[in-house]
C-alpha positions in Angstrom: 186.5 186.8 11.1 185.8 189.2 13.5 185.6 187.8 17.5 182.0 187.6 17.5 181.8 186.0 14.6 180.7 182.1 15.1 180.3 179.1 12.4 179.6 176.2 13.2 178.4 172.7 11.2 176.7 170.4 13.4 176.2 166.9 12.3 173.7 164.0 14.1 172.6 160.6 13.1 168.8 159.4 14.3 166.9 156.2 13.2 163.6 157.9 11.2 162.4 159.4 8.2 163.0 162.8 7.0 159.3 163.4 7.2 159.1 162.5 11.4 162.7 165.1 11.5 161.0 167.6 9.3 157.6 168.0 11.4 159.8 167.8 15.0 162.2 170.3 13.8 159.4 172.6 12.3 157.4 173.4 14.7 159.3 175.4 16.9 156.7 176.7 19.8 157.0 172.4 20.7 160.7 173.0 21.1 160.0 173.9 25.2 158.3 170.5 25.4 161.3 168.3 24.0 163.9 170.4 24.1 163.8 172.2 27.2 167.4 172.5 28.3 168.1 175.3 25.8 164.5 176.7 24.5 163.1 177.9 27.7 160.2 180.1 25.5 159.8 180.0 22.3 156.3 181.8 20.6 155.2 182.5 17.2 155.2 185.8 16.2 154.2 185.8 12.4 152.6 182.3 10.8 154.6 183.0 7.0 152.7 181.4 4.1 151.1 178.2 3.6 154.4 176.6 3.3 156.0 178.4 6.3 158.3 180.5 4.6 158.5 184.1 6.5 157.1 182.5 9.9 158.8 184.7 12.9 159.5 183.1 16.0 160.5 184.8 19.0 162.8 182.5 21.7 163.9 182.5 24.9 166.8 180.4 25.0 170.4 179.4 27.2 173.0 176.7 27.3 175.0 175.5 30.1 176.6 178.7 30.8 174.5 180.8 33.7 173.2 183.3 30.6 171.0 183.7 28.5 169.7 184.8 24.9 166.7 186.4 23.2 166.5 186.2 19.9 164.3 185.6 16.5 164.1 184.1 13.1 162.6 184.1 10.1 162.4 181.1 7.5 163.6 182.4 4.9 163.1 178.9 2.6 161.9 175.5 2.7 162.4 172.4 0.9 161.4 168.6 1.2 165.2 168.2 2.4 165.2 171.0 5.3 164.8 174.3 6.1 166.6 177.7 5.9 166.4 180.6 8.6 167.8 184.2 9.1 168.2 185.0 13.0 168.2 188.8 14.9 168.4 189.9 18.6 171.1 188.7 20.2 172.1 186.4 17.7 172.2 187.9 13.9 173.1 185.2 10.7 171.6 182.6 9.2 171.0 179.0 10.1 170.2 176.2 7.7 168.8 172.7 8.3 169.5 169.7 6.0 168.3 166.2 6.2 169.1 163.4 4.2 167.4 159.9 4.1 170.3 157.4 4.5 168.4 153.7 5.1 166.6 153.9 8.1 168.6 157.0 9.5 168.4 160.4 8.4 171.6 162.1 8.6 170.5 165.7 9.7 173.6 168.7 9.4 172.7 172.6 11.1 175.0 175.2 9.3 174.7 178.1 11.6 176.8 181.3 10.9 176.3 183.7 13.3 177.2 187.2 15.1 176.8 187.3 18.7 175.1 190.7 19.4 174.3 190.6 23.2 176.8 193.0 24.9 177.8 189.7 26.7 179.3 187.8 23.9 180.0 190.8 21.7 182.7 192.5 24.0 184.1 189.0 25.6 184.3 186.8 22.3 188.0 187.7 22.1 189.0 185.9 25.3 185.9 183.7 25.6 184.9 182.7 22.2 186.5 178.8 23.3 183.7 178.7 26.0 181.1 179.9 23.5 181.7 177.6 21.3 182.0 175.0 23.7 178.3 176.3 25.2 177.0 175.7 21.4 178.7 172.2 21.4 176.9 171.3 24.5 173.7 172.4 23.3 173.5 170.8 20.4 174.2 167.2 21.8 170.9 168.1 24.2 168.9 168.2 20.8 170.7 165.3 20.0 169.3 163.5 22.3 166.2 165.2 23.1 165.6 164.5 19.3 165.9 161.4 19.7 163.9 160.6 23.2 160.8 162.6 21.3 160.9 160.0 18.4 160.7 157.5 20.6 158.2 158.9 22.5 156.0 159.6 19.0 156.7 156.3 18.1 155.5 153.9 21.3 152.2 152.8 20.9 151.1 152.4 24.5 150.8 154.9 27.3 153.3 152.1 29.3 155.9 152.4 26.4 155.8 155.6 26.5 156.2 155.9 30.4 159.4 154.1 30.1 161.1 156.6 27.7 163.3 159.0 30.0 162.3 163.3 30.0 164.8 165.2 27.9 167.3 166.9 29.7 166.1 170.3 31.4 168.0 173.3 31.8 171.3 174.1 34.2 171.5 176.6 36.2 167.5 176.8 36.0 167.6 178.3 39.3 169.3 181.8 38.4 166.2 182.0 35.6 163.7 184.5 36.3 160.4 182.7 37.8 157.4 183.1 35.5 
């Protein structure tokens, strides 16, 4: 595998229905709302078909590390049980979503092969590819729990309840981002 190579399996646990995952996870310009400390833009380029397949969405994003990425994908396929995608920019592979109804918990596993194409990762992967992957780790236990404080949020039923359920953790480093 070359340096800049990257695979990772990412598995979470959250009390819902794959139905609630599917329609959080699927609408990606909402991803800045709930999970703002990695998708700092995120727009849609293309709508795809009725069911989705071949939307484009163009995204902004970072980790903890002070850098960050821009990047696309395209869903390539959808089923009742998740969604598939095929990323470009600085980031070029696949990534595919699965969710599995398990009681009242969904188990929910991201398969993400990628390259990293910025000139950034590309040429430092061979002595920084632990960091990388450790910036990935990290930003995955934000959705985590982002994921989780947005089905809360959708699931009070009072503007009080709601109040009570804590933001979703922004992102570091937000000071070195370009102002908008």
């Amino acid at each position: 595998m070359p340096s800049n190579e990257y695979h990772f399996v990412t598995h979470w646990r959250v009390e819902s229905t794959v139905r609630e995952v599917t329609d959080i996870l699927s609408d990606a310009p909402d991803l800045v709302r709930w999970w703002p400390s990695v998708y700092l833009e995120v727009k849609e380029l293309t709508p795809g078909d009725a069911s989705g397949v071949g939307k484009e969405i163009g995204l902004y994003t970072k980790g903890w590390l002070p850098y960050t990425l821009r990047w696309q994908f395209r869903v390539t396929q959808i089923s009742p049980s998740g969604f598939a995608l095929k990323a470009t920019g600085d980031f070029v592979g696949r990534g595919e979503w699965t969710f599995r109804q398990e009681g009242t918990t969904v188990a929910i596993t991201y398969d993400w092969r990628v390259q990293a194409d910025k000139p950034l990762l590309r040429y430092l992967s061979f002595v920084m590819k632990p960091i990388f992957s450790a910036n990935h780790i990290w930003a995955m236990r934000m959705g985590e729990e982002s994921l989780k404080l947005e089905i809360a949020r959708r699931r009070a039923s009072t503007t009080a309840e709601r109040a009570k359920i804590a933001p979703p953790p922004g992102p570091t480093f937000g000071f070195l981002l370009p102002r908008k």
